[in-house]
Residue, then its C-alpha position, 0 to 999 in steps of 0.5 A: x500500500x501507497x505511503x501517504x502524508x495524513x492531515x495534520x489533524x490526525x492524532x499525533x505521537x509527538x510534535x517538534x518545535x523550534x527554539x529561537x537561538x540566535x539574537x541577530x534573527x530576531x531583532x529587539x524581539x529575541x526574548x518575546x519571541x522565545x516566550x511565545x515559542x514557549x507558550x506554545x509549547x506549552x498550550x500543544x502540550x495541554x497539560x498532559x492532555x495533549x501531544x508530547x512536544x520535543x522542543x528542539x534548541x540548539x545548544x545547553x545554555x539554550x535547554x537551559x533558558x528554555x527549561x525556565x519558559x517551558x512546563x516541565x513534560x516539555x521534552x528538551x532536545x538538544x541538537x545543532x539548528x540555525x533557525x526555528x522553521x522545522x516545518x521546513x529542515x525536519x523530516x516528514x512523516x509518512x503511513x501505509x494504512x497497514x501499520x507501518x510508519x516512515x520519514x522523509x528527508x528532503x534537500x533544503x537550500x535556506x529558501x531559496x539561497x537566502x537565509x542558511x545557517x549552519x545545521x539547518x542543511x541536515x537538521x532533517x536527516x539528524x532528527x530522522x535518527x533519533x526516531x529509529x524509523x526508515x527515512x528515505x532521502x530526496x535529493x531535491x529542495x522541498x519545504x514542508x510549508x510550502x503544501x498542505x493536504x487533507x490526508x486523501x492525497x489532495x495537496x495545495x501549494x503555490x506557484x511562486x514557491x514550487x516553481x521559483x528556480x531559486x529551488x529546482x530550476x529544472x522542474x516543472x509541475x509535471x515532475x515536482x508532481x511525480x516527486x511528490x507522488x513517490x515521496x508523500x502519496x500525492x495524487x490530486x494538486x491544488x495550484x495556488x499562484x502567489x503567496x502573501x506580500x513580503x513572505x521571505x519563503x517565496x509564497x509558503x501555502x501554509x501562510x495562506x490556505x489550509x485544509x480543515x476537513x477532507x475536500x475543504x480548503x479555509x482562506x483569508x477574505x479582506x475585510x478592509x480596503x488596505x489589505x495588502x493581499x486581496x488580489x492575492x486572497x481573490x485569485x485563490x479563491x477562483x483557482x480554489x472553487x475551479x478545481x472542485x474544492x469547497x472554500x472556507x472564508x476566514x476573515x484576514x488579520x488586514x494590514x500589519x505594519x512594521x517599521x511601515x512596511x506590511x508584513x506576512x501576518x495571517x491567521x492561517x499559519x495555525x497548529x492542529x494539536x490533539x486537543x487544541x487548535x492553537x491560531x497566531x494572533x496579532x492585536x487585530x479587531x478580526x482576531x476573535x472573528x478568526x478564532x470563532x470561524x475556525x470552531x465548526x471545524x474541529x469540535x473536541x479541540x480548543x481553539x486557543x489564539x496566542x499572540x505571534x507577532x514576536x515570532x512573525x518578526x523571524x519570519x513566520x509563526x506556529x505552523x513554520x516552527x513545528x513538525x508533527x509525529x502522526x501516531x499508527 
């Protein structure tokens, strides 16, 4: 049988999340973006009625700092990281339906060439073998924010991401298809165009559609004259609705500024734990809209809104620095 990546709200065995360790990539924010990083944890874990979280840091006196922020069935790994993003340096997890449970392991280049630090490049593999699973390694650029799936195979992405020749110019969607059919159980592909203004990842999908139930796809919709992404939100949605695929309206944060430029905030880089939903929120009047329109959806987990805007200044939010486990 077809190995396939489930839906995030599957039941998971574990979820790793990422650890700021680095000052210079979180500029006068270093120690609010770890206390939000923290809360999350924290939240996922739930008391004991959640997941397991692994959080991931990258030396001892960073275990160390980490261990003051977080509750104490917080598992603390140490090992070699650059950035948080394990969305996209981690391996993936794959299942058959017949018990059996595998990793995948792609090439990451720092999005594009962009951003690389030192042991982002094999972050990946080194988790693979903490797990004792089979991990089977692709040699081509992928990152995991840049599709989602509802776990029947139907997968999303974004062309800005997927097709940018910053990652694999010599693959067209034709072939990225066919890769991704032999690595994560792909068979149907939703192609999005672009992804949010000013997103460093070219585009990342995870920060603009995501699925929360088989065949039903949540997107922004403007609520103001000044976002910055109707055009963006609008051409997903007539791309979205012309492939077959429900679409679920959730209202957009709008338009954040910082430093006068706006920047990627979006309520869609959410986390679907076992027993809560945890959504980035920003101090916007559509906060509570947003975690309200997303409780229909996942009856028996708490929806739980969690200030983001420290880690949004690294570069992404909850779903970016996190990588779940699915259970057997």
């Amino acid at each position: 049988m077809t190995f396939r990546m489930p839906a995030e709200w599957a039941p998971h065995d574990w979820t790793w999340i990422g650890f700021p360790t680095n000052p210079d990539e979180w500029p006068d924010a270093f120690d609010a973006a770890r206390g939000q990083i923290a809360a999350f944890a924290n939240a996922l874990q739930a008391g004991g009625k959640g997941e397991e979280v692994r959080l991931v840091v990258a030396h001892e006196a960073d275990a160390q700092a980490a261990r003051a922020l977080v509750d104490p069935s917080v598992a603390i790994v140490v090992a070699k990281l650059g950035d948080v993003w394990l969305r996209d340096t981690a391996p993936i997890a794959v299942l058959n339906g017949e018990g059996a449970r595998a990793l995948v392991d792609f090439g990451f280049n720092g999005w594009g060439g962009k951003y690389q630090m030192p042991g982002d490049e094999d972050i990946g593999a080194r988790l693979a073998a903490t797990t004792g699973l089979p991990t089977s390694t692709q040699h081509w650029v992928f990152e995991g924010g840049a599709i989602d799936t509802d776990g029947t195979g139907l997968f999303v992405t974004t062309e800005q991401c997927l097709l940018n020749p910053n990652r694999n110019p010599d693959l067209d969607r034709g072939k990225i298809e066919t890769l991704l059919a032999g690595s994560l159980g792909l068979s149907d592909m939703l192609w999005l165009g672009d992804g949010l203004m000013n997103d460093h990842t070219d585009g990342h999908v995870d920060n603009l559609a995501r699925f929360v139930a088989p065949g039903m796809l949540a997107l922004p919709i403007a609520t103001t004259q000044d976002d910055p992404n109707a055009t963006v939100y609008a051409d997903a949605r007539t791309r979205a609705q012309a492939h077959g695929v429900e679409v679920v309206d959730i209202p957009s944060p709008g338009l954040v500024l910082v430093d006068g430029a706006p920047i990627p905030a979006s309520y869609m880089n959410f986390y679907v734990g076992n027993a809560a939903v945890i959504v980035p929120i920003y101090g916007q009047p559509n906060d509570q809209a947003a975690l309200d329109a997303f409780r229909p959806f996942f009856p028996g987990r708490e929806i739980v809104g969690l200030r983001s805007d420290a880690i949004l200044s690294g570069g992404g939010s909850f779903h970016c620095c996190s990588q779940q486990m699915p259970s057997l």
